[in-house]
C-alpha positions in Angstrom: 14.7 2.3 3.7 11.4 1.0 1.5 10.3 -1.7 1.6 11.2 -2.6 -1.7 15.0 -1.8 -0.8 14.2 -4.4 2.4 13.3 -7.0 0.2 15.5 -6.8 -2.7 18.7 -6.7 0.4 17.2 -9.9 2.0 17.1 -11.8 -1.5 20.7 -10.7 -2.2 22.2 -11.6 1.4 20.5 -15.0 0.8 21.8 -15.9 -2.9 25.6 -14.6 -1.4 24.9 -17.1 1.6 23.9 -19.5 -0.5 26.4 -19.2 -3.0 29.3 -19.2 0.0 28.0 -22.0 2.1 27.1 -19.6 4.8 23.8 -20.7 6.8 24.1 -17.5 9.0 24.2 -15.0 5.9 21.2 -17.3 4.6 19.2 -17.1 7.8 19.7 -13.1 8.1 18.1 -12.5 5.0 15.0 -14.9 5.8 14.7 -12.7 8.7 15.4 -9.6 6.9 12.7 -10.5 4.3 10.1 -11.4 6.5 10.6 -8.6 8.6 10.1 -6.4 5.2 7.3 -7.9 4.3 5.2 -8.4 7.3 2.4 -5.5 7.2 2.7 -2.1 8.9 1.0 -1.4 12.0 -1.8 1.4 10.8 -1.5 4.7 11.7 -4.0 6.5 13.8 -5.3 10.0 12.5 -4.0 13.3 14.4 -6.9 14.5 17.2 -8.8 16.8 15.2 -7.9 15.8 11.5 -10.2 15.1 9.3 -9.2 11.4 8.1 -11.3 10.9 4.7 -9.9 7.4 4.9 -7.1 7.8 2.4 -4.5 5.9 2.6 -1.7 5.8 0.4 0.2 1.7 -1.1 3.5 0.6 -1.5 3.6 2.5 -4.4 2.2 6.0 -3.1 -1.1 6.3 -4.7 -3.7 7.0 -2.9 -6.5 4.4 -1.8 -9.5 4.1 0.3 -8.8 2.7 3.9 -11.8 0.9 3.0 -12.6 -0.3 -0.2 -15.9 -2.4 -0.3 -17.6 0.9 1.5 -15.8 2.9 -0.7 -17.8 1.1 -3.3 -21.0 1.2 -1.9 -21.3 5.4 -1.0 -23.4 7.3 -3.5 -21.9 10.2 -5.2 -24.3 13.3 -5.8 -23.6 15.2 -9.2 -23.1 18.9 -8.4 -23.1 20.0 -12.0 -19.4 20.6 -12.4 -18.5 17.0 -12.5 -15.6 15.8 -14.8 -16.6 13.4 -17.4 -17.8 9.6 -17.0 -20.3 7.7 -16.2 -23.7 9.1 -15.6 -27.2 8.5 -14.9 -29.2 8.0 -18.6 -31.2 11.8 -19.3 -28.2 13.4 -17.8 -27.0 15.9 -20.4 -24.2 18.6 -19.2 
């Protein structure tokens, strides 16, 4: 089940327990929700893998594992680079 799904069935147990009187029902979906959103423990690469430090978010898009040194690598322009920004004289 997602993570989303997780949530969403924590908020519903609680609004029924609410709306019946029933602290149990209420305190199952407090659980439930903070179980769903507490963060995953990461995942260590396979022996031999080559882990580029992708990662992908709650909504499956890929990400850098680490974004501020994501931010800070150079990027060397091999000449068959797509479009956007580049260094002024550049002309492809």
């Amino acid at each position: 089940m997602s993570k989303f799904h997780e949530k969403a069935e924590a908020q519903t147990k609680q609004i029924i327990g609410q709306m019946l009187g029933d602290e149990l029902l209420v305190r199952e979906g407090k659980d439930q929700q903070r179980k769903a959103t507490e963060p995953d423990e990461p995942e260590s690469p396979p022996a031999g893998s080559k882990d580029q430090g992708i990662v992908r978010d709650e909504r499956g898009q890929e990400q850098p594992r680490d974004k501020e040194r994501a931010q800070r690598v150079s990027r060397v322009d091999r000449g068959g680079d797509p479009p956007g920004k580049k260094a002024p004289g550049k002309q492809a």
